[in-house]
C-alpha positions as CSV (number, residue, x, y, z in Angstrom):
1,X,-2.3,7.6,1.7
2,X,-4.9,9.1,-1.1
3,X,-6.9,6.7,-2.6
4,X,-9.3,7.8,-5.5
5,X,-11.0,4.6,-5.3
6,X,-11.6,2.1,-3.0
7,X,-10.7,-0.9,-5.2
8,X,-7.1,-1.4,-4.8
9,X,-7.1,-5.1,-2.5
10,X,-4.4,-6.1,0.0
11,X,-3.0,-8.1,-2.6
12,X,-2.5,-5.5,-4.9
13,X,-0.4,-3.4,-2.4
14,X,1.8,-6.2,-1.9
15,X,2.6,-6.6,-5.5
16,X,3.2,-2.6,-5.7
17,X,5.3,-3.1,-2.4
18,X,7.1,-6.0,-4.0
19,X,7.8,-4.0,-7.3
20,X,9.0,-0.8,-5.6
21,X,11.7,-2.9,-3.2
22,X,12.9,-4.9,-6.4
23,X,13.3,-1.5,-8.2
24,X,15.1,0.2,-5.3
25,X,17.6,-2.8,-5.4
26,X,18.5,-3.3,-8.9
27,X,18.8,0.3,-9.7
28,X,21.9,1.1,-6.9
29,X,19.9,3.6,-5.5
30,X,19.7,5.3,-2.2
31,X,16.1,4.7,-0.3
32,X,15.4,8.2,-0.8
33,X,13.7,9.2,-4.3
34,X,14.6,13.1,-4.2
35,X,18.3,13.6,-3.5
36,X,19.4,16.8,-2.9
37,X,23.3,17.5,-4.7
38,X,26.3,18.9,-2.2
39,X,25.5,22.4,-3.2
40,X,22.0,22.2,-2.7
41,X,20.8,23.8,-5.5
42,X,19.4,21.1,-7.8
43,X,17.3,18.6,-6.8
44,X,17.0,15.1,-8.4
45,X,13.7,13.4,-8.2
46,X,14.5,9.6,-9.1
47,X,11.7,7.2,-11.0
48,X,11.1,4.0,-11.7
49,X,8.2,3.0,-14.2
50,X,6.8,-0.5,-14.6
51,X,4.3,-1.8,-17.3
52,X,1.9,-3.8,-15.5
53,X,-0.8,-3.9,-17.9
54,X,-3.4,-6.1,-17.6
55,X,-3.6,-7.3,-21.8
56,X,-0.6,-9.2,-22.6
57,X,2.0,-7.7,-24.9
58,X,0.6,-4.0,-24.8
59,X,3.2,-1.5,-24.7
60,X,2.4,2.1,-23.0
61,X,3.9,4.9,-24.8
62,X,4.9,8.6,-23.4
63,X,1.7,10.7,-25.1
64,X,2.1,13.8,-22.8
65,X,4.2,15.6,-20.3
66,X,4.3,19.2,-18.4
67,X,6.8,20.2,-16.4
68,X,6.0,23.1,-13.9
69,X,9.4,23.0,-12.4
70,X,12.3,21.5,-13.5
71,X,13.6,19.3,-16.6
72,X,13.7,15.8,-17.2
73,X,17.8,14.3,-16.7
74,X,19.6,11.6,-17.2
75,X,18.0,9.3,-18.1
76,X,15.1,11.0,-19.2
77,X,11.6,9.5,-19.2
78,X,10.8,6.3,-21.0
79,X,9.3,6.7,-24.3
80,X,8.2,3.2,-24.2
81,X,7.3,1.1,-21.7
82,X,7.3,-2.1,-23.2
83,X,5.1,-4.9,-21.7
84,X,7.5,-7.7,-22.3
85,X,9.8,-6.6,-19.8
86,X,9.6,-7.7,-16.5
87,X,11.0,-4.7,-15.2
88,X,11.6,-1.4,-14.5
89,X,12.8,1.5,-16.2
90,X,13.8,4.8,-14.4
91,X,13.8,8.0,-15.1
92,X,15.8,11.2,-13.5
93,X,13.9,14.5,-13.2
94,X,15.9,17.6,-11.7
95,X,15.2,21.4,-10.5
96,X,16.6,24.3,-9.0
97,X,15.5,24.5,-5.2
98,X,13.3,26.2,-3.8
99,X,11.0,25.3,-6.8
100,X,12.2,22.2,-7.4
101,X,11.7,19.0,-9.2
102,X,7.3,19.4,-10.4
103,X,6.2,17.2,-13.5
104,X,3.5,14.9,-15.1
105,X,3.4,12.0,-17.5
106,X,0.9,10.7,-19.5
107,X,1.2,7.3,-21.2
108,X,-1.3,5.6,-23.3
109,X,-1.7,2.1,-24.8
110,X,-2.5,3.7,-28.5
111,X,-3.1,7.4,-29.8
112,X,-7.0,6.7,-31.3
113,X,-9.6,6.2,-29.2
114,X,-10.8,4.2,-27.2
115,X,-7.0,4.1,-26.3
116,X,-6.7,4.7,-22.2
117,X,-4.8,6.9,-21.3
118,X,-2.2,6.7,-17.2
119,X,-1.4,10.1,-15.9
120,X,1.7,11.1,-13.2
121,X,2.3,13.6,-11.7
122,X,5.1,14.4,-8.6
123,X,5.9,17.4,-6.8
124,X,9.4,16.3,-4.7
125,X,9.3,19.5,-2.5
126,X,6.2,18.7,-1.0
127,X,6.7,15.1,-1.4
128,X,3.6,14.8,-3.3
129,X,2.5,12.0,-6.1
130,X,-1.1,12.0,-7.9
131,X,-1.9,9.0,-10.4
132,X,-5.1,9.0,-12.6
133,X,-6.2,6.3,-15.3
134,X,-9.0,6.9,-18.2
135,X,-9.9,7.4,-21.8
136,X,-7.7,9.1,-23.6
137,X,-8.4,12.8,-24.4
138,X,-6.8,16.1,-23.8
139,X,-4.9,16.7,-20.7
140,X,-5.3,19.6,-18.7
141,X,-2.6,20.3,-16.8
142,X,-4.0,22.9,-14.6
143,X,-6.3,20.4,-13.0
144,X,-3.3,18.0,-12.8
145,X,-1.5,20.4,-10.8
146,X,-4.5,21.6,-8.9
147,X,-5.2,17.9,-7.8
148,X,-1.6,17.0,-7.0
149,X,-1.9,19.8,-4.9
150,X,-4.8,19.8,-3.4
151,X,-5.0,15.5,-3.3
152,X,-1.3,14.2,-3.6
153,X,0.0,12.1,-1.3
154,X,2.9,10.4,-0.6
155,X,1.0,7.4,-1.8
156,X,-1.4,7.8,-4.0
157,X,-3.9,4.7,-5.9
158,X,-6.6,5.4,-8.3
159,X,-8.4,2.1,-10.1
160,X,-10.7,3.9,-12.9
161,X,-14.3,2.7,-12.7
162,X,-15.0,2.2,-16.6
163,X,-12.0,0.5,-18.0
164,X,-10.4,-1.0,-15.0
165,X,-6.9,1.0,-15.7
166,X,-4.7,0.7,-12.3
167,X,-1.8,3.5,-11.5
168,X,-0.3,3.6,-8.1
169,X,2.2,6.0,-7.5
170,X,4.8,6.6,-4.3
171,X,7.7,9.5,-3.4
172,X,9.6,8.3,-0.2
173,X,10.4,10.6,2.6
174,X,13.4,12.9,1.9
């Protein structure tokens, strides 16, 4: 498991835990996010995305979002993830092997500062996930990709030291 900071409690992980098992259920799908078709040329890299934020009745909208391998499917990414509902909403994201299923999201609260800003990013052939929280600004994507390289995880929990933002991220085995 990466961490980026050391503030995520015990309790925390059991609500993520709790979330993730409740999303695997209602959605009908298999315990494993990336699931390879019969041919073996495509893979799908299922999502989930939850709205946890901590002001009441803030929605998160899709600002950004890079794709170094692959295309979002069906049903692409959430433009809005509203705050009001209680829960998730998934996403499909597919590539062609051996390069695979390799994107980042960005999702803000507004578009004007001081909006804050939730970044994603997943690599499904290496089974790798990297979350980041801040102030909203320009995205570089080369230093997304280098850290999801360099620091994804499986898991992955970052709690950002000015503002408080929380992302937690996970890619199952598979």
């Amino acid at each position: 498991m990466a961490t980026a900071q050391a503030q995520f409690t015990d309790e925390d992980r059991a609500i993520v835990k709790e979330v993730i098992e409740a999303m695997k259920k209602t959605a009908g799908w298999d315990k494993k996010g990336v699931v390879p078709l019969p041919t073996k040329a495509t893979l799908h890299t299922r999502g989930f995305m939850w709205n946890g934020h901590k002001d009441a009745h803030t929605n998160l909208g899709l600002y950004d979002q890079h794709n170094w391998s692959g295309a979002p499917g069906n049903p692409p990414y959430p433009k809005v993830l509203e705050w009001s509902n209680p829960n998730h909403q998934k996403f499909e994201h597919q590539g062609v092997v051996p390069n695979g299923s390799k994107a980042g999201l960005v999702y803000t609260d507004a578009e004007e500062p001081p909006a804050r800003r939730w970044v994603v990013a997943f690599d499904a052939v290496n089974n790798k996930v990297f979350v980041d929280a801040g102030s909203i600004g320009p995205t570089d994507w080369n230093v997304v990709e280098f850290r999801l390289d360099k620091d994804g995880a499986d898991y992955y929990e970052y709690v950002d030291p000015i503002f408080g933002g929380r992302a937690y991220a996970t890619i199952p085995p598979g």
